[in-house]
N, C-alpha and C positions, 0 to 999 in steps of 0.2 A: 504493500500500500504506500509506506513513503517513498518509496523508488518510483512508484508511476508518480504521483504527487510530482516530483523533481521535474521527472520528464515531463511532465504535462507544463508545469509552470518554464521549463526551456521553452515548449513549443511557444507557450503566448509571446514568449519575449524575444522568440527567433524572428516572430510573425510582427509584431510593432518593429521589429530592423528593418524585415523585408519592407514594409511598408513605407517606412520611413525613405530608404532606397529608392523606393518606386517614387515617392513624392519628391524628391530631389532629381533624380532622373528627367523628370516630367514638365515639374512646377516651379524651379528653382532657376530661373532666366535659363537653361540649356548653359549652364555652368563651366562643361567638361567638353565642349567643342570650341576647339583653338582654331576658328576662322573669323574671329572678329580681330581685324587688322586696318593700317589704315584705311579707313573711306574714301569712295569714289573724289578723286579731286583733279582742277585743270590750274594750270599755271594761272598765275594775275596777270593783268594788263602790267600792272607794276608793282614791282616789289616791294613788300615795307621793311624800314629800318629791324635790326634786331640787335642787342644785347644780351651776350650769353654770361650768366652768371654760374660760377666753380667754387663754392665751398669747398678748401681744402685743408686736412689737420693731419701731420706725420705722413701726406701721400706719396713720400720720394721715391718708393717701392712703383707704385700703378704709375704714376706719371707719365714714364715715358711710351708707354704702350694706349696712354687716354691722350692725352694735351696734341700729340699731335695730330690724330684726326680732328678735335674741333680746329683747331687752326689752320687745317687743310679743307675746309669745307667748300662745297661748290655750291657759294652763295650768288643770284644774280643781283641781288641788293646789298645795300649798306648792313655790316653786320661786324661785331667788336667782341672780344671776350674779356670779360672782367672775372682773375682767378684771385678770392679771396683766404688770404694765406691768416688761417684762425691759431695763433698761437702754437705752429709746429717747431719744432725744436730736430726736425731733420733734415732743414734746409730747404724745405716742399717750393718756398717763395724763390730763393735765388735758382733752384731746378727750374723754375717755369718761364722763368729768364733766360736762362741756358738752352733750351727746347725750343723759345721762339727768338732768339739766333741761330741756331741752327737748321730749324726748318722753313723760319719762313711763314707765309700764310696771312690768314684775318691778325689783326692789329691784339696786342695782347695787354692790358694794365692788370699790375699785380699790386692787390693792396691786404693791409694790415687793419682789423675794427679792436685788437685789443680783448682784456677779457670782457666776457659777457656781462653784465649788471646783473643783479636778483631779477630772477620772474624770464629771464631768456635761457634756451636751451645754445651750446653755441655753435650749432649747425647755423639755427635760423637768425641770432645776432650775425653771425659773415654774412649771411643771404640779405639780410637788411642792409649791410653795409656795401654789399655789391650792386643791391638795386640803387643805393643813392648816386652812387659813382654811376653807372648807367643813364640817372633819371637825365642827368645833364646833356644826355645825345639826345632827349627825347625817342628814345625808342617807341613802335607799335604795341611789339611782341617784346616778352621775356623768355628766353630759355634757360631756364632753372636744371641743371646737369649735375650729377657727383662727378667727384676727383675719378674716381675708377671706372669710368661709363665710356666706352669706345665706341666714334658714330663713323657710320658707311660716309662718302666724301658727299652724298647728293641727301643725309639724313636732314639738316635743317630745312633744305630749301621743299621737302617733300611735307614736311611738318607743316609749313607758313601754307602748303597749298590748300592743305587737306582745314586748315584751319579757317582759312579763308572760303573758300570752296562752299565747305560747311555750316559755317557762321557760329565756328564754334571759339567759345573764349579759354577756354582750357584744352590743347589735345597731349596726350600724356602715353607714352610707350612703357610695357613692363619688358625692359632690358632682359635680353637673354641671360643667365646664371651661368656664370661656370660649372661644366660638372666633365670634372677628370678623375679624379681620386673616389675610390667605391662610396666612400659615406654620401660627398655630392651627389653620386648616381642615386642612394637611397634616400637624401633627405630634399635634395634643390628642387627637380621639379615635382617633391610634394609640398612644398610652400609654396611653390604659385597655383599647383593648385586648390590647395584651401583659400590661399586667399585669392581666387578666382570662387570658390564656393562661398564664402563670403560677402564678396561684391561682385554681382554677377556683371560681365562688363556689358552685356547689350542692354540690363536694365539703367545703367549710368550714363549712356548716351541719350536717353528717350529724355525728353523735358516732359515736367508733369510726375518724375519719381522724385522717391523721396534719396534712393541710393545712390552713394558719392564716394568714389574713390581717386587715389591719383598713383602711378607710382615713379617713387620720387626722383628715379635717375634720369627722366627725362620726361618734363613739364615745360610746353610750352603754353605760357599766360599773358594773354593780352595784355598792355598794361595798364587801358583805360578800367578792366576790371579787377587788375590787383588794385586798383585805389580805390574803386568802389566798394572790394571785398576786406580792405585793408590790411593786405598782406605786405608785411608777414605781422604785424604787429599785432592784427588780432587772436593769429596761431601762435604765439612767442613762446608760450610754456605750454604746446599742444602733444598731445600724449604721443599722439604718429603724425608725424607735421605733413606727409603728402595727404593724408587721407584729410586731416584738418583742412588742407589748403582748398581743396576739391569741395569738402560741404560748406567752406565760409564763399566762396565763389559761387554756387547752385542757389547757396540761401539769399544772396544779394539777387539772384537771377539771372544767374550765367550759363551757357552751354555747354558742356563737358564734356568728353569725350577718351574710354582708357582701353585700350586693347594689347595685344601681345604685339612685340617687335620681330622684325625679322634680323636686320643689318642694326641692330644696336644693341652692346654686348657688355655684362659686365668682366673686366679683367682682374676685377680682386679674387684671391685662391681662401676655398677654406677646406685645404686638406684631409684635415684631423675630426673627427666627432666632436672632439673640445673646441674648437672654433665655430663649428655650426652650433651647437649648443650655447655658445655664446653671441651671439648673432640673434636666434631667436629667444632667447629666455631672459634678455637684458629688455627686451622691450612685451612681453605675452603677455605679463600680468598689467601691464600701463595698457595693454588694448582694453582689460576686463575692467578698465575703470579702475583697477584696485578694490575690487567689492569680492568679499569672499563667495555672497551667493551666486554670483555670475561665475567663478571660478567652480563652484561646487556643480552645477548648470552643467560648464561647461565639461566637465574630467565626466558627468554622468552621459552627456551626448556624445561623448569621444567612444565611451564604452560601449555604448548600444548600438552607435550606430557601424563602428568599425573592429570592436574585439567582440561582439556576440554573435556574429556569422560565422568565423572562424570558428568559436567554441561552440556553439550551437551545433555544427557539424560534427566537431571532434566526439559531443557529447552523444550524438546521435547513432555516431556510429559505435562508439563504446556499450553504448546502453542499448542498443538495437530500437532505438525510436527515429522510426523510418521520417516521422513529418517532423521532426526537429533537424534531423541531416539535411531533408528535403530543404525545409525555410532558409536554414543556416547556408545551405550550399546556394540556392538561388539567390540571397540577399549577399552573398561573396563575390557570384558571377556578376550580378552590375555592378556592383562595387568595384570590379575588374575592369569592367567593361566602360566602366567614366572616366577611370586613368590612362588607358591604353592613349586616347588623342593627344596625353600631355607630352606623354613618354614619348612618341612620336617627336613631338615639336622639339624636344630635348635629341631625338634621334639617340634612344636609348633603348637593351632590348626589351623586349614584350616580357621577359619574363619575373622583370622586375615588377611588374601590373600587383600579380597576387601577393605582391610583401607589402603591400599600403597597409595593412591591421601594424605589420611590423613599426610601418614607419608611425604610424599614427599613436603608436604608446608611447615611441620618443619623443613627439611632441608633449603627449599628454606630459610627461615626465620633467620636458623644460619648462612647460608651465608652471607646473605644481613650483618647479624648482626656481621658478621665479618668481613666487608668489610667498616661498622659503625665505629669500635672499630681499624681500621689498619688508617684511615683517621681523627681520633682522636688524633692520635701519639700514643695509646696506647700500639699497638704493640702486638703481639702473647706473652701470662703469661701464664707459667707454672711450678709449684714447686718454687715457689720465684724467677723467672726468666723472663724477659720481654725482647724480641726480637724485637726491632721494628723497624731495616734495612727491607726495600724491600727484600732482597734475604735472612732474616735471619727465622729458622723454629721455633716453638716448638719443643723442645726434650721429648720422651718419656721415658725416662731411669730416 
């Protein structure tokens, strides 16, 4: 009697996954298809101005594999890059000096903002300080870029089209991820795609939603609508500044627009599990708000919906309860079946598909473990820097 009891109570809880699955599958913007890419777009009559602004801190490392594609860009208009050297102590400022004598290219100012003041993260104090240095060319557009983000030579001028084109005041690429070393193969392209599950990108281009997202290595932003959305000064101490930057822009009444990149690439390496893990667990619990019940939420939807198909089958088949294997095994195959397009875009093989439960505990795990390390007082560390206000972020720059 309690042995069926078990199994029985598997089955209900195989079948609320399976279901769950199916409602994500279905109903969840089409999440897991990576064909949302730039929008149809035609050249301008004429090109507007643009300022690209480069938050940079310790980036001597990527530098020289990022700085020169933007300064080699095949712009037909007026376009300048302003790389904002935050407090690096590796030389990042006179490297980018060095890089544009030697290559040549768009015109390059390298400036210093100092440290951050209370209440700024000091990603977005540089970005505030490179928009001001910009404002003076009057630019259209801003293009808001990390230190480590490597663009194709025609990626700006594809950007202004598709922006234009569209009449969109935000259009934002999620840079391709490195993934060379095994963990990247099992962790990178399962973070874009949660956070494709997340913020589903066809529902962020529709005006009229309420979903906003941006991702941060490359945002190109009007600039008549960062002043109306008053960026960056209204996201200063914002928990994930792209996604902040994206809902204070939609909320003013801006058009937005975020899909996967094809020619835009990030070159920072994170070899080890220890660096991915730090990467994402410095900033998970500042997604959750810092609220344990969204943490509790969230570790309980992690489980149901990505480690009870696996066990639900394991369970099924050990216990001989054929409709627990049954649920468990079909709530696993779409579950497979929604990763395989990411895997793809990553040109990685298929058979990494069926370890997503695997990957999805290591997340579950850097969460919890950031959620350890925020209730410690330790606070989000990164680049020599430790934020540990409730509403203060990690900076990636």
């Amino acid at each position: 009697m309690g042995q069926t009891a078990r199994v029985s109570a598997v089955v209900w809880i195989a079948a609320v996954s399976l279901a769950a699955w199916l409602w994500l599958l279905l109903c969840q913007g089409f999440f897991w298809r990576t064909d949302v890419r730039l929008p149809a777009r035609r050249e301008p009559d004429a090109w507007p101005s643009v300022c690209v602004v480069v938050p940079a801190r310790d980036e001597a490392a990527v530098l020289p594999a990022s700085l020169p594609s933007l300064l080699a860009q095949d712009y037909p208009g007026r376009a300048e890059v302003f790389l904002v050297d935050d407090g690096s102590s590796d030389g990042t400022g006179e490297l980018a000096r060095e890089l544009a004598r030697r290559h040549g290219g768009l015109p390059l100012t390298v400036g210093s903002p100092g440290a951050p003041p209370a209440g700024w993260t000091g990603k977005l104090w540089a970005v505030r300080h490179g928009i001001a240095l910009a404002r003076a060319r009057e630019p259209e557009y801003l293009l808001l870029t990390d230190a480590d983000i490597a663009h194709a030579p025609d990626s700006l001028r594809e950007l202004v089209a598709a922006a234009r084109t569209g009449g969109f005041d935000v259009v934002s690429q999620m840079a391709r991820l490195r993934v060379e070393s095994l963990w990247e193969r099992l962790v990178v392209p399962a973070f874009v795609y949660f956070f494709a599950q997340l913020y589903p990108f066809r529902r962020i281009g529709r005006r009229g939603t309420r979903t906003a997202a941006a991702a941060g290595g490359c945002v190109l932003l009007r600039a008549e609508a960062a002043e109306r959305a008053r960026i960056p000064e209204a996201i200063r101490h914002a928990v994930i500044d792209d996604v902040a930057l994206a809902r204070a822009v939609k909320r003013a009444g801006g058009h937005i627009w975020l899909g996967l990149a094809d020619r835009v690439d990030s070159v920072r390496p994170y070899p080890r599990l220890r660096d991915l893990w730090r990467m994402v667990s410095r900033s998970a619990y500042a997604q959750l708000r810092h609220n344990p019940l969204l943490l509790a939420g969230t570790v309980l939807g992690l489980v149901l919906v990505y480690l009870v198909p696996p066990l639900a089958l394991l369970t099924g088949l050990v216990a001989g309860g054929t409709a627990a294997a049954v649920l468990g095994g079909l709530a696993w195959l779409v579950m497979t079946g929604t990763y395989v397009p990411m895997l793809r875009h990553y040109r990685q093989p298929l058979w990494l598909a069926p370890l997503l439960p695997f990957t999805a505990f290591l997340y579950l795990l850097m969460t919890v473990d950031s959620a350890v390390q925020h209730h410690r007082g330790r606070g989000a560390a990164w680049k020599g820097r430790t934020y540990a206000r409730p509403d203060a972020v990690t900076d990636e720059g």
